[in-house]
ZADO-1210 file (C-alpha; in nm, 4 decimals, padded with zeros to 6 digits):
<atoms>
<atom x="13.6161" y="11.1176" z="12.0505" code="UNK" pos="1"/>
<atom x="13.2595" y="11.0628" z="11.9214" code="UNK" pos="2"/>
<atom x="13.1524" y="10.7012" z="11.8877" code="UNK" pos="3"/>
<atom x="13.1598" y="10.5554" z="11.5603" code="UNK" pos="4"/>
<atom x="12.8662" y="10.4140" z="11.3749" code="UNK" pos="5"/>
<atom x="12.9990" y="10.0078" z="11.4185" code="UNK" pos="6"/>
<atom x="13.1419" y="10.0834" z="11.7725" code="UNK" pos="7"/>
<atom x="13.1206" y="09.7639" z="12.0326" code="UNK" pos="8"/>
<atom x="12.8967" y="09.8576" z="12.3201" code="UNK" pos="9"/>
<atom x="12.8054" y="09.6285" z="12.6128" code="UNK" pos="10"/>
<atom x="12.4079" y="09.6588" z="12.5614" code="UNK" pos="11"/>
<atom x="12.2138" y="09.3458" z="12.7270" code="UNK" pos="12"/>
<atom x="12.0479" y="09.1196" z="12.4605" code="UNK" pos="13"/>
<atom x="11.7474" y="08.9135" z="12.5845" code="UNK" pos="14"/>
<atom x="11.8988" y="08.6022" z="12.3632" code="UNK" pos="15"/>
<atom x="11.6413" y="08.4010" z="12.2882" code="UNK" pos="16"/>
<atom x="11.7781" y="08.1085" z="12.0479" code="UNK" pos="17"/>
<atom x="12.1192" y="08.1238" z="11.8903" code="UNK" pos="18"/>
<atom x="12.3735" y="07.8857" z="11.7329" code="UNK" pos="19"/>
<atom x="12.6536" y="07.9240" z="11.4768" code="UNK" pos="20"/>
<atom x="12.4175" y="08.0293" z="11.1842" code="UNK" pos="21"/>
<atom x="12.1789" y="08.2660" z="11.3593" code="UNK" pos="22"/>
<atom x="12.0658" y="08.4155" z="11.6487" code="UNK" pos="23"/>
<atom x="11.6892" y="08.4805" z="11.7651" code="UNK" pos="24"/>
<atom x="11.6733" y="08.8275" z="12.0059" code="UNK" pos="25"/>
<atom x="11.3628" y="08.9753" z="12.2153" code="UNK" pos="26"/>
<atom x="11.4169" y="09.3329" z="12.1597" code="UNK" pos="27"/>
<atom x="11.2927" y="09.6091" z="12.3989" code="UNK" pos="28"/>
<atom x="11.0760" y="09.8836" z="12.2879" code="UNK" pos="29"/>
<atom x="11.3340" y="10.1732" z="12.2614" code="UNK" pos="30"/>
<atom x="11.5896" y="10.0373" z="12.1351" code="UNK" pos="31"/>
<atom x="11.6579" y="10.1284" z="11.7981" code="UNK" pos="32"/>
<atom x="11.8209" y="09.8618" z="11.5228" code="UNK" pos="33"/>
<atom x="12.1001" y="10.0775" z="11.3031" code="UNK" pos="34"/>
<atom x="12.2536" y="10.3766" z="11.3667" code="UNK" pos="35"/>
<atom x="12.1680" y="10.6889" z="11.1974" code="UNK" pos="36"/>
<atom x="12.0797" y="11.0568" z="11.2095" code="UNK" pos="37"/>
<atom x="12.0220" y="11.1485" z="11.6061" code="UNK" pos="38"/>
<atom x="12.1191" y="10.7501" z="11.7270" code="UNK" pos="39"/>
<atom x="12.4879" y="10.7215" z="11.6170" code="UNK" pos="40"/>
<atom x="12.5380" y="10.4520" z="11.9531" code="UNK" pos="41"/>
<atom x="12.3357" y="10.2843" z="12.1486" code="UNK" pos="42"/>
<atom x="12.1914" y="10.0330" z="11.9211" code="UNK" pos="43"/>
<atom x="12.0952" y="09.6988" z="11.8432" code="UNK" pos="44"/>
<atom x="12.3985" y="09.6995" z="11.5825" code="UNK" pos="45"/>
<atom x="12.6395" y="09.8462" z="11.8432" code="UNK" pos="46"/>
<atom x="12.4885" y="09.5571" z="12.1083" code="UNK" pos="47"/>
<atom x="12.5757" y="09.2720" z="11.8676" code="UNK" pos="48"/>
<atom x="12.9124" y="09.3773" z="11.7575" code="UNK" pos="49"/>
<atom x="12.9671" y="09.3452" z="12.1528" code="UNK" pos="50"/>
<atom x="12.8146" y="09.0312" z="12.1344" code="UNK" pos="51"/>
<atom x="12.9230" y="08.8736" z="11.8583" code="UNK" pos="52"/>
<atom x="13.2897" y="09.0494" z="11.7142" code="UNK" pos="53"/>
<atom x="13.2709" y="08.7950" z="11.4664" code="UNK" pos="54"/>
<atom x="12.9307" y="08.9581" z="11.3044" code="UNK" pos="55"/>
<atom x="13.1467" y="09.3233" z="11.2063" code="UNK" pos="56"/>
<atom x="13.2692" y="09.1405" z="10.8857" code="UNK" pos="57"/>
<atom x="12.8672" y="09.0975" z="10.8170" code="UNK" pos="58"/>
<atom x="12.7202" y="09.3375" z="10.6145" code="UNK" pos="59"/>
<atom x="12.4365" y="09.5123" z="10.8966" code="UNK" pos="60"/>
<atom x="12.6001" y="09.3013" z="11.1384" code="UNK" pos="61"/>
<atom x="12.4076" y="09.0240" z="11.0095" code="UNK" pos="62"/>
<atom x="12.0859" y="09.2153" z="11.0895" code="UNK" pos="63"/>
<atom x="11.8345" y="09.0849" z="10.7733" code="UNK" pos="64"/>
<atom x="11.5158" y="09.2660" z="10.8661" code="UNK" pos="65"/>
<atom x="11.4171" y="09.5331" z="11.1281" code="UNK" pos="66"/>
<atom x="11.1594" y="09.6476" z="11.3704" code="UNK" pos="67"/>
<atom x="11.1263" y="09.9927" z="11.5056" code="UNK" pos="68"/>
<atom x="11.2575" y="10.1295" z="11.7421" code="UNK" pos="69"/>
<atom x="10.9428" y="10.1541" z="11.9879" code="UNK" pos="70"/>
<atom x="10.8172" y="09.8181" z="11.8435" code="UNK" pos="71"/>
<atom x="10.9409" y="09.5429" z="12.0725" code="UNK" pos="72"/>
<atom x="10.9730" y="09.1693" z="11.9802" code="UNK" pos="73"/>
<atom x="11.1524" y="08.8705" z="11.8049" code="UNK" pos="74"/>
<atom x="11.4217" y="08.9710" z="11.5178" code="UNK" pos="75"/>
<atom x="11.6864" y="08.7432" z="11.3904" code="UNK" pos="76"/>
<atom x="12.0329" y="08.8346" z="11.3023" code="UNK" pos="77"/>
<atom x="12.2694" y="08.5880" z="11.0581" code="UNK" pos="78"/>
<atom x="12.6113" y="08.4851" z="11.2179" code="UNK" pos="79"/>
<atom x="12.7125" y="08.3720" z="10.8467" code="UNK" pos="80"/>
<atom x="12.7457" y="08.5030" z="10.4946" code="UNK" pos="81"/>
<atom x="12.5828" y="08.1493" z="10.3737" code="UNK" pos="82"/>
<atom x="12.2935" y="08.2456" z="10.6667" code="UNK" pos="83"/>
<atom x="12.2742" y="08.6082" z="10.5847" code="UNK" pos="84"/>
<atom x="12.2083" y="08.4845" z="10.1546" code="UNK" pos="85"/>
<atom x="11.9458" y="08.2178" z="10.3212" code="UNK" pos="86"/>
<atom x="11.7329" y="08.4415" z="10.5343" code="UNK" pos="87"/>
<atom x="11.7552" y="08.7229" z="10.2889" code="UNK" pos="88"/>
<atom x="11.6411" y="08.5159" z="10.0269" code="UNK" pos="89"/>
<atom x="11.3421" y="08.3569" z="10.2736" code="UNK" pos="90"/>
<atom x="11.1892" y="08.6814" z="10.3222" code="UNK" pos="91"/>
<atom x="11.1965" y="08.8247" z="09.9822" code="UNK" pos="92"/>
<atom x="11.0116" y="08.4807" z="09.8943" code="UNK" pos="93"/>
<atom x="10.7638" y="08.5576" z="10.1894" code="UNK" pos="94"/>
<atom x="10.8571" y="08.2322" z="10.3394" code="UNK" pos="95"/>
<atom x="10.9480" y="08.4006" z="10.7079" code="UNK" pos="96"/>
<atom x="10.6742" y="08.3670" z="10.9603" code="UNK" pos="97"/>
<atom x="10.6054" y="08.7232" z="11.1587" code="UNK" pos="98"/>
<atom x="10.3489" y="08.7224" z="11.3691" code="UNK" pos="99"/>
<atom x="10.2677" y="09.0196" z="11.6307" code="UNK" pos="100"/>
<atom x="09.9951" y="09.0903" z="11.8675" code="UNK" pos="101"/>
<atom x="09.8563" y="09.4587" z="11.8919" code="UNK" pos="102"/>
<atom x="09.6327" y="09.6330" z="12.1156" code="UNK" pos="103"/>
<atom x="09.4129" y="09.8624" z="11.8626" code="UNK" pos="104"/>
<atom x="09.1426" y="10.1586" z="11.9081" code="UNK" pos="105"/>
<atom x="08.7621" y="09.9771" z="11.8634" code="UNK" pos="106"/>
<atom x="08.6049" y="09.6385" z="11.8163" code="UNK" pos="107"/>
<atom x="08.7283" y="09.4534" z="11.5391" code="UNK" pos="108"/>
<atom x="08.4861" y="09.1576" z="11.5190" code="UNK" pos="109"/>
<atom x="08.6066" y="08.9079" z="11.2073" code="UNK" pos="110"/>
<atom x="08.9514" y="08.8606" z="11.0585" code="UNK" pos="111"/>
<atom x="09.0572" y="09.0401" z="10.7448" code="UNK" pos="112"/>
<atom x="09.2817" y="09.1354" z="10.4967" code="UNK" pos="113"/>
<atom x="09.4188" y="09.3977" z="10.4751" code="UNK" pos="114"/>
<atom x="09.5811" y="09.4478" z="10.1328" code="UNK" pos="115"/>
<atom x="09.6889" y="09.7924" z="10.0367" code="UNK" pos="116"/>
<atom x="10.0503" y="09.9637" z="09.8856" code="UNK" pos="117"/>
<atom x="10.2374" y="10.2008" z="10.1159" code="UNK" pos="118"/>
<atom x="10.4661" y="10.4642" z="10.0527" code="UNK" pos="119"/>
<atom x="10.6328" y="10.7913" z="10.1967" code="UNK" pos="120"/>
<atom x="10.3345" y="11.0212" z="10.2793" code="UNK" pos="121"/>
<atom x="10.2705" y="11.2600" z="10.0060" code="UNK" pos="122"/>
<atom x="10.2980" y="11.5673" z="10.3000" code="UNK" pos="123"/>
<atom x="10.4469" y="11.4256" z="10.6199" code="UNK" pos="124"/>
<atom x="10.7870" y="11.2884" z="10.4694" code="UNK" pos="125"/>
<atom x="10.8687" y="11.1110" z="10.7799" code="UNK" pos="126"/>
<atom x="10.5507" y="10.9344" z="10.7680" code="UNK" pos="127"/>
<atom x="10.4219" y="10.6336" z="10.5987" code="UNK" pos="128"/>
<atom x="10.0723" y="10.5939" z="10.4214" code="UNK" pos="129"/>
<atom x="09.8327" y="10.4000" z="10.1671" code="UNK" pos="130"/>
<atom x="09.9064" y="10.5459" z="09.8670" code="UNK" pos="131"/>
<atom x="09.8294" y="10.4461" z="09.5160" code="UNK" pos="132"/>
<atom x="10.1871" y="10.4644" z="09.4132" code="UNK" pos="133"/>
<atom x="10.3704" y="10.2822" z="09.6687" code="UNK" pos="134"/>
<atom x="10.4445" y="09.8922" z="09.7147" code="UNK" pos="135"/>
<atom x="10.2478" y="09.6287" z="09.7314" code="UNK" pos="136"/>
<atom x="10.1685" y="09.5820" z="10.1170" code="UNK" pos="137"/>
<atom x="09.9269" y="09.2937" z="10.2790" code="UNK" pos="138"/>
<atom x="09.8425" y="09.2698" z="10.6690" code="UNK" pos="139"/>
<atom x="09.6393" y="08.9722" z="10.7638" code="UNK" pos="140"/>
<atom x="09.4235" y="09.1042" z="11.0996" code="UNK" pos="141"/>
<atom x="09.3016" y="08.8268" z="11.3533" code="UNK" pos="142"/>
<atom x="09.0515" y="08.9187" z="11.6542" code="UNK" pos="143"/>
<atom x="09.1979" y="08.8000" z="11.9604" code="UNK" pos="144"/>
<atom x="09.0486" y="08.9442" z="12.2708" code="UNK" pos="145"/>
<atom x="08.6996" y="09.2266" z="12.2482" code="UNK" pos="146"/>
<atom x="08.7617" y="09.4731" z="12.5131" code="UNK" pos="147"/>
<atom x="08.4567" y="09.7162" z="12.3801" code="UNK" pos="148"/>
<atom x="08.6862" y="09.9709" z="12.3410" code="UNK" pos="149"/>
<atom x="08.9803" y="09.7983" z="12.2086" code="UNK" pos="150"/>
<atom x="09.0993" y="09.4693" z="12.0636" code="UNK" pos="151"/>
<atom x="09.3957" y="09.2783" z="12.1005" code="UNK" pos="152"/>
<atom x="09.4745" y="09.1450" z="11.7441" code="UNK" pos="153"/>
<atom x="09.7214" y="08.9279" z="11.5787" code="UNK" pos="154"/>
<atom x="09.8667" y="09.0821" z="11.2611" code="UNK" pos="155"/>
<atom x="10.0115" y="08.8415" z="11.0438" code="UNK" pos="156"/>
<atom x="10.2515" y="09.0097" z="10.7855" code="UNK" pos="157"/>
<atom x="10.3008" y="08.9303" z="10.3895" code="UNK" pos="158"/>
<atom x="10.5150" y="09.1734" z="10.3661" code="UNK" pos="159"/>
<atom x="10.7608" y="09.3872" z="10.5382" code="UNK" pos="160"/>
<atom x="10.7017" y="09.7558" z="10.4426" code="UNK" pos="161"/>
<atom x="10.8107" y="10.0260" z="10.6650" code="UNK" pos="162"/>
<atom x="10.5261" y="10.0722" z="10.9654" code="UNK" pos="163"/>
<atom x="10.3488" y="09.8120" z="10.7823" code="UNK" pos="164"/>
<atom x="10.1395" y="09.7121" z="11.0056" code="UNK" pos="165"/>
<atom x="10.0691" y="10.0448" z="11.2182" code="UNK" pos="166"/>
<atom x="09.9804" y="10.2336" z="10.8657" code="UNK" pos="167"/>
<atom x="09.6969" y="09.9629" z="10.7524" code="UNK" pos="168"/>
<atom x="09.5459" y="10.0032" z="11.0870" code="UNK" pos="169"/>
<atom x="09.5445" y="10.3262" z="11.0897" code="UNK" pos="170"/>
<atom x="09.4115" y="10.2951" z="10.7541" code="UNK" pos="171"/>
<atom x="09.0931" y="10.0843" z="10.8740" code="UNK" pos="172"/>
<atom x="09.0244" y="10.2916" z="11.1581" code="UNK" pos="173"/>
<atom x="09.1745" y="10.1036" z="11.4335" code="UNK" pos="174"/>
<atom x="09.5283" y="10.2729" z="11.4867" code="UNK" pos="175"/>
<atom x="09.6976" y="10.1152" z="11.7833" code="UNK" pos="176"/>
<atom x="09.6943" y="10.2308" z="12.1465" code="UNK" pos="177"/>
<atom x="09.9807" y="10.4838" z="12.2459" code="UNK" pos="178"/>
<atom x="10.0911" y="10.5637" z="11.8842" code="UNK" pos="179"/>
<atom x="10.2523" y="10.8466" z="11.8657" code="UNK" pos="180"/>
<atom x="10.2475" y="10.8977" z="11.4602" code="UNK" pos="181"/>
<atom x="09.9740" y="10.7382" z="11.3436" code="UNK" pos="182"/>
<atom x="09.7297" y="10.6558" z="11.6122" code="UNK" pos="183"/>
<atom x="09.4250" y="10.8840" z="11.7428" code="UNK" pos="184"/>
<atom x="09.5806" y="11.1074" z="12.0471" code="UNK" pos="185"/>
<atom x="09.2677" y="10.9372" z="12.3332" code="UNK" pos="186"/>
<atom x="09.2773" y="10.8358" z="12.6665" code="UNK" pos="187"/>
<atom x="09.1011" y="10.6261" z="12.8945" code="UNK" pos="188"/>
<atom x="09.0340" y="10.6971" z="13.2699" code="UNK" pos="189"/>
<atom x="09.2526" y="10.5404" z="13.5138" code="UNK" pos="190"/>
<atom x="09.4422" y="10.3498" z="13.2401" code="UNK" pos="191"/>
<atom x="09.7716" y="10.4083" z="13.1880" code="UNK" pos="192"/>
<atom x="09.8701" y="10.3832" z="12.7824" code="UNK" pos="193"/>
<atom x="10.2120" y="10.3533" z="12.7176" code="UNK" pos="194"/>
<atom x="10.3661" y="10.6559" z="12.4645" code="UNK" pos="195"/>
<atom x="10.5046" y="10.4146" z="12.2265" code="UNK" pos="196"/>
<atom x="10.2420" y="10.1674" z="11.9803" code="UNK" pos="197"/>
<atom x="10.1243" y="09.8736" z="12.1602" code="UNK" pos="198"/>
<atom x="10.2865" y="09.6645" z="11.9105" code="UNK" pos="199"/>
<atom x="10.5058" y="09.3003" z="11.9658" code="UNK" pos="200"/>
<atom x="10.6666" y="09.0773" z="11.7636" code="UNK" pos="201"/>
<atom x="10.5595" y="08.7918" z="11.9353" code="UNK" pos="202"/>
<atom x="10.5929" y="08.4702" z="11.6630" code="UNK" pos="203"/>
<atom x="10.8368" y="08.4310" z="11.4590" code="UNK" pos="204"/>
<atom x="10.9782" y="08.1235" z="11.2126" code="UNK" pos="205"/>
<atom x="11.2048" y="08.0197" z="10.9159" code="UNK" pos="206"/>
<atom x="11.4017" y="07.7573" z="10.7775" code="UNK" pos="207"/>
<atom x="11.6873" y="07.6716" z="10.9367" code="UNK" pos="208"/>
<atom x="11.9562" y="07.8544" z="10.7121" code="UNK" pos="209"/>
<atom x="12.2176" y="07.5629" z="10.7668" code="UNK" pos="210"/>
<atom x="11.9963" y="07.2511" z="10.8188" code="UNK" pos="211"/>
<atom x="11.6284" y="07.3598" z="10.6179" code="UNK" pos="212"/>
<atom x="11.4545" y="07.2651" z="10.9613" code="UNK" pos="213"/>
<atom x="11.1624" y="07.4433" z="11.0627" code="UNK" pos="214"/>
<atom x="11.2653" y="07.6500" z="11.3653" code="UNK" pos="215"/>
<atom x="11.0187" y="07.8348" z="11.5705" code="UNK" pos="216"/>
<atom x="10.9980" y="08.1193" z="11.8361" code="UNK" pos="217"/>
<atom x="10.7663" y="08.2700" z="12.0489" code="UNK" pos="218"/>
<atom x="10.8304" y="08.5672" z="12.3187" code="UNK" pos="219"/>
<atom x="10.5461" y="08.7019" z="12.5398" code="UNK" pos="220"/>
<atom x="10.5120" y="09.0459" z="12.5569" code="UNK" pos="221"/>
<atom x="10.6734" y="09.3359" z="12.7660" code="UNK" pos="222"/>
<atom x="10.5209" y="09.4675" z="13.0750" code="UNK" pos="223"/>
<atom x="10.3835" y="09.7585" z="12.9307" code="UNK" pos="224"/>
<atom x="10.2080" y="09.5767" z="12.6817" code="UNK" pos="225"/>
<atom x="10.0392" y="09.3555" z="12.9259" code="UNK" pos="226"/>
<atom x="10.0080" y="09.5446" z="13.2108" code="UNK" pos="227"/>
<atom x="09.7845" y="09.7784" z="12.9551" code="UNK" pos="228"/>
<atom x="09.6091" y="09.4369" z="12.7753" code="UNK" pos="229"/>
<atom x="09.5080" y="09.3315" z="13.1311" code="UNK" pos="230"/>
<atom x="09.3833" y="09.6545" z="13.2398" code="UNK" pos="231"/>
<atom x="09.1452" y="09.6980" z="12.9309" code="UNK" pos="232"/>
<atom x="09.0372" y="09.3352" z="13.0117" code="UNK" pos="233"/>
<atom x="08.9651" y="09.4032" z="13.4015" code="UNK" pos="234"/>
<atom x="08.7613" y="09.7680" z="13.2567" code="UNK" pos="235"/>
<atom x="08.5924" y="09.5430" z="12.9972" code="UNK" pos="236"/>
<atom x="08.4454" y="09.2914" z="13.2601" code="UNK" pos="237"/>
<atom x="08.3938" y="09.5637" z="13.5143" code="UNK" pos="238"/>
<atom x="08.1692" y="09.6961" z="13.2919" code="UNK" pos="239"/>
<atom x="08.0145" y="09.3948" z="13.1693" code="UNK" pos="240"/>
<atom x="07.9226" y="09.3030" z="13.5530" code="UNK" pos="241"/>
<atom x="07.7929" y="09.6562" z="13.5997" code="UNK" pos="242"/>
<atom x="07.5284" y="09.6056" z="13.3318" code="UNK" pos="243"/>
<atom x="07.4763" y="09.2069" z="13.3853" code="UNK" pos="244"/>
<atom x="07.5528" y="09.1640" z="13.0120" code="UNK" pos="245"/>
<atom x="07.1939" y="09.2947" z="12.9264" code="UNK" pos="246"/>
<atom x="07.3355" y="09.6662" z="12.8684" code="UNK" pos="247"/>
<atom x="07.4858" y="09.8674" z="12.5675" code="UNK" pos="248"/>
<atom x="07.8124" y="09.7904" z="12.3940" code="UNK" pos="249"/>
<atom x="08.0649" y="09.9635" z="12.5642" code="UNK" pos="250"/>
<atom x="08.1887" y="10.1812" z="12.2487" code="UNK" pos="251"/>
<atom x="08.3547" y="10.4537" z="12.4314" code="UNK" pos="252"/>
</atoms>
């Protein structure tokens, strides 16, 4: 019998906070939220119907907001109708705090804004873009760590727009590392770059849905991620040593 769309499945959650209003997960890169075309099982929905039986009389399973699927990182899922109103309600006022950290192509040297409306892509349908005619979309980009070639950045999100953040960057010139949609297809000798966007969800926080209290989360990244972060650090100082810091930019 084929699987159902709200079937149970025993799929591991790295359970980061949770109580009888919500619950805070760290979710692996390839695992995608709801089901749909080509992923009827195996996802985050079918994991926390497992989880949490309770969460099938939920509409989305309590899920309020999602990441995709390659995207790793902190999501939070309502246990409650009275949580699921709250935390709807907090991120349509822009009150939710989502923070992620990004690995992008070239030197990005002072924070910015990056405030621009996306919609579908007016010729690749399953593609996202700045486009004069979609919604109003706003990125704030923070310079964390120069690698010459790359730079690990904290995006800061106004908004929650479909590929949100990998769109504006690709939209500034600085699509992320290992993109397989929007960023440029480049490689680096003797560095292994993940096929999926080097892209976490790393900060998140909200209100309290039950009690109004500030609640906050952090996760660190995957091993991918930072297995790739530290290798463009180590390549960064190898060639700053080579040059004794009196040489070129390294711009490659």
């Amino acid at each position: 019998m084929a699987a159902t769309f709200d079937a149970p499945e025993a799929i591991a959650l790295a359970v980061v906070h949770e109580d009888a209003a919500l619950l805070v997960i760290d979710k692996p890169a390839g695992l995608v939220v709801h089901p749909g075309s080509g992923h009827r099982e195996g996802t985050l929905l079918n994991a926390l119907l497992h989880h949490a039986p309770a969460l099938a009389n939920l509409e989305r399973a309590g899920i309020v907001h999602r990441l995709d699927k390659d995207t790793s990182g902190l999501m939070v899922v309502a246990k409650t109708p009275e949580a699921q109103t709250s935390l709807t309600r907090q991120i349509a006022a822009r009150t939710v705090r989502r923070q992620y950290l990004a690995l992008a192509w070239g030197r990005i040297e002072q924070p910015l804004t990056v405030d621009a409306p996306i919609g579908r892509h007016p010729t690749e349908r399953t593609s996202m873009a700045v486009v004069a005619s979609g919604r109003a979309a706003r990125t704030h980009v923070e310079p964390l760590a120069d690698y010459g070639v790359a730079t690990l950045v904290q995006c800061t999100l106004d908004t929650g727009r479909t590929h949100q953040i990998r769109v504006h960057m690709t939209a500034i010139r600085h699509p992320l590392l290992g993109d397989p949609a929007y960023g440029a297809r480049r490689t680096l000798p003797g560095i292994m770059i993940p096929p999926r966007q080097a892209l976490h969800a790393w900060k998140l926080a909200l209100a309290h849905p039950a009690t109004g209290r500030e609640m906050r989360w952090r996760a660190d990244p995957p091993a991918d991620f930072a297995q790739l972060r530290d290798a463009l650090a180590a390549r960064a100082a190898a060639l700053s040593a080579e040059r004794g810091d009196d040489g070129e930019d390294d711009d490659a």
